[in-house]
C-alpha positions in Angstrom: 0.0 0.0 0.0 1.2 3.4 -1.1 1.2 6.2 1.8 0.4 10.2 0.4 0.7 12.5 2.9 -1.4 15.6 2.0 -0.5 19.4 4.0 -3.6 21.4 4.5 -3.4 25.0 5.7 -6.9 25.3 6.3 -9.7 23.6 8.9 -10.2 20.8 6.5 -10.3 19.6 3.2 -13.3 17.9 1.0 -13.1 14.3 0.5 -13.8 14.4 -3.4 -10.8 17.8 -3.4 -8.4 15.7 -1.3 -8.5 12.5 -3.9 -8.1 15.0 -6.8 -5.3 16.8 -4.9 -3.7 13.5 -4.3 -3.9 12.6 -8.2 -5.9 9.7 -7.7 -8.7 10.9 -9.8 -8.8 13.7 -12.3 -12.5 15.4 -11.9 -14.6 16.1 -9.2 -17.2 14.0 -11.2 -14.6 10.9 -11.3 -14.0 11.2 -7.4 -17.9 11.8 -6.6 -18.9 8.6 -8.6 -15.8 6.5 -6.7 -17.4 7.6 -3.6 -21.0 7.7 -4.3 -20.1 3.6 -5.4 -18.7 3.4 -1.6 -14.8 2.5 -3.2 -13.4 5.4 -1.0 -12.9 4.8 2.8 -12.5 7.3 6.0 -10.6 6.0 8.8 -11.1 3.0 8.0 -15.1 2.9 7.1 -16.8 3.1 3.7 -18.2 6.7 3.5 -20.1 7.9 0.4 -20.1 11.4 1.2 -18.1 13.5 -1.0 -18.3 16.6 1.0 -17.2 14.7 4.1 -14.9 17.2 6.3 -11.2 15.7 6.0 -9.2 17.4 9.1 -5.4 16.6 10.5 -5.1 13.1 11.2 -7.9 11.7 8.7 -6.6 9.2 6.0 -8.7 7.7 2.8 -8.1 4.6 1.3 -9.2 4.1 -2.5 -7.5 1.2 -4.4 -4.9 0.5 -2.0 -3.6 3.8 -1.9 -3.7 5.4 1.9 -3.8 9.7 2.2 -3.2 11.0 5.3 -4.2 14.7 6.2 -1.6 16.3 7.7 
């Protein structure tokens, strides 16, 4: 499994902007369809919200790839 570790400056980060950030899908309609089809999980639970709040400390998981907020 492949570890991205993603720097925010801000509160938090949107789930669907922090896969697109991470280059592990090109649109924002791409990453809502990955997790409206629940392939995306939070902290280790499916979640198919794509506005979900992503803070410091939060990791997703999509296709063995892990992305840690930091």
């Amino acid at each position: 499994m492949k570890d991205k570790k993603i720097n925010i400056d801000t509160e938090f980060i949107k789930l669907q902007d922090l896969l697109k950030l991470a280059g592990l899908c090109d649109t924002g309609g791409m990453a809502k369809m990955l997790i409206q089809n629940g392939n995306v999980t939070v902290n280790g639970e499916v979640c198919t919200m794509r506005v979900k709040k992503m803070r410091k400390g939060d990791f997703a998981e999509l296709d063995g790839e892990k992305i840690t907020v930091i």
